[in-house]
C-alpha positions as CSV (number, residue, x, y, z in Angstrom):
1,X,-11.2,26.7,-26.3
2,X,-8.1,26.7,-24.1
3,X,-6.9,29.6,-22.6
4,X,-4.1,31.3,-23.8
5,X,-1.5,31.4,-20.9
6,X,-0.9,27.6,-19.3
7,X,0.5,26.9,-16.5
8,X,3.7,25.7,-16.0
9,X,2.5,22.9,-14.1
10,X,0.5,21.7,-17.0
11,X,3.5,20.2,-18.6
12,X,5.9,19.3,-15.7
13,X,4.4,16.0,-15.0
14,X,5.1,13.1,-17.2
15,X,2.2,11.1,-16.9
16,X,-0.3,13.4,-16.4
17,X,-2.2,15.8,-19.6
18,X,-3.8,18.6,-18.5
19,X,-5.7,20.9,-20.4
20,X,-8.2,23.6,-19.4
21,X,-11.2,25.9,-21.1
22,X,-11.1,29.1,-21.3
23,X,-14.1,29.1,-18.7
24,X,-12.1,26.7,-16.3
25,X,-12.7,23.3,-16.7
26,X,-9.4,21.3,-16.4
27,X,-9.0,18.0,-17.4
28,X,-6.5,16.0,-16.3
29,X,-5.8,12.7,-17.9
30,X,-3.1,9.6,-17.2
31,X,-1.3,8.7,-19.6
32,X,2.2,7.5,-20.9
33,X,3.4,7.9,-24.0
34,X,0.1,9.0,-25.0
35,X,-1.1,5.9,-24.5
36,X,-3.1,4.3,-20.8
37,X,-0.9,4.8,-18.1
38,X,2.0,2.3,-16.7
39,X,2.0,3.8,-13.2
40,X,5.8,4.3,-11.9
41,X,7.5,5.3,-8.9
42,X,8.2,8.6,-10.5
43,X,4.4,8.6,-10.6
44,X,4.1,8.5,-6.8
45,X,6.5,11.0,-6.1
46,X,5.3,13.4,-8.7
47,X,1.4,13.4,-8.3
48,X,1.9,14.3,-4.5
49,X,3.4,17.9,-6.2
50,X,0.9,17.5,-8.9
51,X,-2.7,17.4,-7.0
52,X,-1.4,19.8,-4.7
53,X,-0.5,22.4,-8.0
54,X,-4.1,21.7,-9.1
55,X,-5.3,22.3,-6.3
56,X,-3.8,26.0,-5.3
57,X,-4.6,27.1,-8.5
58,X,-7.5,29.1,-8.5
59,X,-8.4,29.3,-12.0
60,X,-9.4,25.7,-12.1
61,X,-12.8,26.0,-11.3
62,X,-14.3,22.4,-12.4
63,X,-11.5,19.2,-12.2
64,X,-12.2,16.1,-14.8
65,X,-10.0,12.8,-13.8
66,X,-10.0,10.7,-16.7
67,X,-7.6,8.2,-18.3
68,X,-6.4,7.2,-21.7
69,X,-7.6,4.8,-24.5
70,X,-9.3,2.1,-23.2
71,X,-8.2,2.4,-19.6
72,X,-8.5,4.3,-16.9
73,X,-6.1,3.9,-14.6
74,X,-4.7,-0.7,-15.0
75,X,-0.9,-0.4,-15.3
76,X,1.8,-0.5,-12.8
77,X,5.3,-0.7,-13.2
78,X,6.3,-2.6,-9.8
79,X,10.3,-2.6,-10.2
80,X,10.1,1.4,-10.5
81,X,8.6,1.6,-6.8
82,X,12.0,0.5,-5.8
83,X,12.5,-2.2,-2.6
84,X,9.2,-2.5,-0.7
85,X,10.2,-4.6,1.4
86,X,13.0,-2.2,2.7
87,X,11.5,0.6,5.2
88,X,13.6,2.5,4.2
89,X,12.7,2.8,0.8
90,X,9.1,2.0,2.3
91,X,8.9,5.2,4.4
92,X,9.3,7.3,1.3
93,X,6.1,5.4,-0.2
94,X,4.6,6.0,3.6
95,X,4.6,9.8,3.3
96,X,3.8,10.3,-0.4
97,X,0.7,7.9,-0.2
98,X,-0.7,9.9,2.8
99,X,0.5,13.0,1.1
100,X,-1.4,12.2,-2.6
101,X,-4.7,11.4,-1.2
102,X,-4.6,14.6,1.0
103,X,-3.6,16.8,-1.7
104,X,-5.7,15.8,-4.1
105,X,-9.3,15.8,-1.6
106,X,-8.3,19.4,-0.7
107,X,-9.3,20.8,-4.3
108,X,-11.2,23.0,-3.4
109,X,-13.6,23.1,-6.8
110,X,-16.2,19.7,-7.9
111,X,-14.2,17.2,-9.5
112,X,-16.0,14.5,-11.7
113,X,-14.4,11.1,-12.5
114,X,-14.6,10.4,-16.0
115,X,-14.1,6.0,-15.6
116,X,-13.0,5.5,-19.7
117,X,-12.2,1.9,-18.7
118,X,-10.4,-0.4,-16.3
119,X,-9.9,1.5,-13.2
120,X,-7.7,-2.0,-11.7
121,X,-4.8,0.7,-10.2
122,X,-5.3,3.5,-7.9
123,X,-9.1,3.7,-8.2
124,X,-9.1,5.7,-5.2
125,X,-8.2,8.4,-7.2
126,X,-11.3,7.5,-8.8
127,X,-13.7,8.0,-5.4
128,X,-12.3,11.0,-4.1
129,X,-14.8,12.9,-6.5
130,X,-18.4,14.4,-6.0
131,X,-19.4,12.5,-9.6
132,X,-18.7,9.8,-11.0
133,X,-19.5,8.5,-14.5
134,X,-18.5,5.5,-16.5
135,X,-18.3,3.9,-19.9
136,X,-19.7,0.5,-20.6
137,X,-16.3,-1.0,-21.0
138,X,-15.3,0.4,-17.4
139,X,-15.0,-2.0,-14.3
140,X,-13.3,-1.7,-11.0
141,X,-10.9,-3.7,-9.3
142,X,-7.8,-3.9,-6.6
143,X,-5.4,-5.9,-8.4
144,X,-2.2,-5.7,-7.2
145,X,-1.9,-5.2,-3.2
146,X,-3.3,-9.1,-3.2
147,X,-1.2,-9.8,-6.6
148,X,2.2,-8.4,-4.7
149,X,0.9,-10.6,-1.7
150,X,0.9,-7.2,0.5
151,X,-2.3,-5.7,2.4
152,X,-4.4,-2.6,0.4
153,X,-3.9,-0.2,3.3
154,X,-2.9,3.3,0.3
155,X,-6.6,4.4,0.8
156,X,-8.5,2.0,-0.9
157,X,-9.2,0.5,2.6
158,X,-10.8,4.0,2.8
159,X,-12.7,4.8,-0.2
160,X,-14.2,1.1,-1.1
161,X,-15.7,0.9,2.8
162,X,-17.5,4.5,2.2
163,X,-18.6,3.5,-1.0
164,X,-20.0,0.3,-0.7
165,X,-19.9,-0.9,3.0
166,X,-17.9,-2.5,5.5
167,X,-18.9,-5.6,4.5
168,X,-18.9,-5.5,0.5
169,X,-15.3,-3.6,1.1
170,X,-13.9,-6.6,2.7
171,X,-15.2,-8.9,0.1
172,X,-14.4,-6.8,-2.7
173,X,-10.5,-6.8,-1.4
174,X,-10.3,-10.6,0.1
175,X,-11.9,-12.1,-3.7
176,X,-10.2,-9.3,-5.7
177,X,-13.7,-9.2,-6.9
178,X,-14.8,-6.8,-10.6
179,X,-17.4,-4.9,-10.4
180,X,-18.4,-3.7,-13.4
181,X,-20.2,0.1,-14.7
182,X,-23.4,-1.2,-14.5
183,X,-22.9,-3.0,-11.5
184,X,-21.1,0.0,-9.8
185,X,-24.5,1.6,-10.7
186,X,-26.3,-0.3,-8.6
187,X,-24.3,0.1,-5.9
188,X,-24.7,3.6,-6.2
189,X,-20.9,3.9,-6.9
190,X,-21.4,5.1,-10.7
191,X,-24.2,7.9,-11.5
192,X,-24.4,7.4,-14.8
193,X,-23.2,4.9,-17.2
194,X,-22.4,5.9,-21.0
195,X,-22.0,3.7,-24.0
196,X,-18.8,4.4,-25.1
197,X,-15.5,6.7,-24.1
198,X,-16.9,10.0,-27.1
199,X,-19.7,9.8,-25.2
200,X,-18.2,9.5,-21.7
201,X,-16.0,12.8,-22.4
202,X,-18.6,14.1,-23.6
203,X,-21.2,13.8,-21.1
204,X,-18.3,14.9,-18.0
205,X,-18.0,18.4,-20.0
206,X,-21.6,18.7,-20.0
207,X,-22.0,18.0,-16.2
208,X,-18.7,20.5,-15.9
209,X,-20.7,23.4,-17.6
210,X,-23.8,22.4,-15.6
211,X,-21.6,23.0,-12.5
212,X,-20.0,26.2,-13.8
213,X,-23.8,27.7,-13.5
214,X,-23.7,27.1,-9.4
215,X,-22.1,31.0,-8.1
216,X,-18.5,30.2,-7.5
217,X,-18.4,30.3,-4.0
218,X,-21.3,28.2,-3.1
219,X,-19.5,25.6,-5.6
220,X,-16.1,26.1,-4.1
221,X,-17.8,25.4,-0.3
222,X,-19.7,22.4,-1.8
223,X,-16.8,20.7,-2.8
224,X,-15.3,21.4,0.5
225,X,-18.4,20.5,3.0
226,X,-18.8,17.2,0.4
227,X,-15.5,15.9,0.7
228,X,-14.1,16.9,4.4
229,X,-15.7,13.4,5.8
230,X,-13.5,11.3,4.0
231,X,-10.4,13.5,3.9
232,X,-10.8,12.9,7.7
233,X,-11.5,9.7,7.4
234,X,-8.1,9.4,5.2
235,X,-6.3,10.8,7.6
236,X,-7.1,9.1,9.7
237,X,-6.2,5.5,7.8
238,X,-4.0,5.5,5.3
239,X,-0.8,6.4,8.1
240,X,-1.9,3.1,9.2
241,X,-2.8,0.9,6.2
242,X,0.3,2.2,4.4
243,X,2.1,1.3,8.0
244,X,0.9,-2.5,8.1
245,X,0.8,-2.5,4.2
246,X,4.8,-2.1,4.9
247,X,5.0,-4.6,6.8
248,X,3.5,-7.4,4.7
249,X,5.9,-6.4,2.2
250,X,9.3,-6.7,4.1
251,X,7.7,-10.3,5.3
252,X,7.7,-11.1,1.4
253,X,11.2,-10.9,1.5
254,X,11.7,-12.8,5.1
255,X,9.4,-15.5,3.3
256,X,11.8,-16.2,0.4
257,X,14.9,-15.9,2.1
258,X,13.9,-18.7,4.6
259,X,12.5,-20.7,1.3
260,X,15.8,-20.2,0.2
261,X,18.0,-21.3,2.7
């Protein structure tokens, strides 16, 4: 049941559906069109706005990331971002990265990643949660900072190293590597793993309503205590990974025009 007055956040972001119960659980999913989401630079602009909306609003009392259709998060849209290798253009990109990741670890309720498939783009979105869940058909990836030929410095640098070790971070980012639900799993990156994406969705409400049963503010304080380590630790990094990530991309552009002369 949805509640009967919605926000009027809810529906001024493009690429992002949000729907809540009339007990609090909001659900936000990325799409386009309906469809798995072709991340944009309207995208990165709007979503620094967007997790910080979800986050002051205190009637959101459990937060669901999920994606679309068979993905989760696997598209990106690379002209849109604009010149990367000018800094100017770049610093914009600086700020809203930082901004983004700090916006969205200071909601201040549980939020449960719902992985309906290839999480390839922005999977740090992903490992900001307290729980995360996957489908069969999910995997994980960084595809396109080694792709674009530029360093992974927007958090994933961050996330990956406190999820699965310095040492299986680097490797995971040098070999582009997969790593797949049931691997994830293992790692102790994925709680649970569900057969399909009905089951998926249905399974993060369930944990949602498990979590609505903890008294508000010991939930609220959970959240906060839970995620403060790596929103220092983000703080911390992604100034600087963003920083050198910059630079690698302006080099792309040094590197052609001397192929070119």
């Amino acid at each position: 049941m949805e509640t009967s007055m919605i926000p009027a956040y809810f529906e001024r972001f493009g690429h992002l559906n949000m729907s809540r119960t009339a007990n609090g659980i909001l659900t936000v999913r990325f799409t386009t069109d309906n469809g798995p989401i072709v991340f944009t630079g309207t995208d990165h602009r709007d979503f620094v706005e967007a997790f910080s909306q979800i986050a002051q609003d205190r009637d959101n009392k459990v937060v669901i990331l999920t994606g679309t259709g068979d993905e989760f998060f696997a598209q990106i849209d690379g002209p849109s971002l604009g010149d990367i290798t000018n800094p100017r253009d770049w610093d914009k990109t600086w700020w809203e990265g930082q901004q983004s990741l700090q916006n969205l670890t200071s909601i201040g309720v549980p939020v449960i990643s719902a992985i309906n498939g290839p999480a390839t783009v922005h999977s740090e979105f992903a490992l900001t949660a307290d729980i995360i869940i996957a489908s069969e058909q999910a995997y994980f990836q960084d595809y396109p900072h080694l792709t674009f030929g530029i360093v992974p410095g927007d958090g994933m640098q961050t996330v990956w190293a406190r999820a699965l070790g310095e040492y299986r971070n680097k490797y995971f980012h040098y070999t582009q590597q997969k790593i797949t639900a049931r691997e994830a799993k293992v790692l102790g990156v994925v709680a649970e793993v569900l057969p399909d994406n009905a089951s998926l969705m249905d399974r993060a409400n369930a944990l949602a309503a498990q979590l609505l049963s903890i008294p508000e503010l010991t939930r609220r304080h959970m959240r906060a205590m839970f995620v403060a380590p790596l929103r220092k630790a983000l703080l911390e990094q992604v100034g600087y990974g963003l920083a050198v990530e910059g630079i690698t991309a302006t080099d792309l552009r040094i590197a052609a025009e001397e192929k070119n002369r």
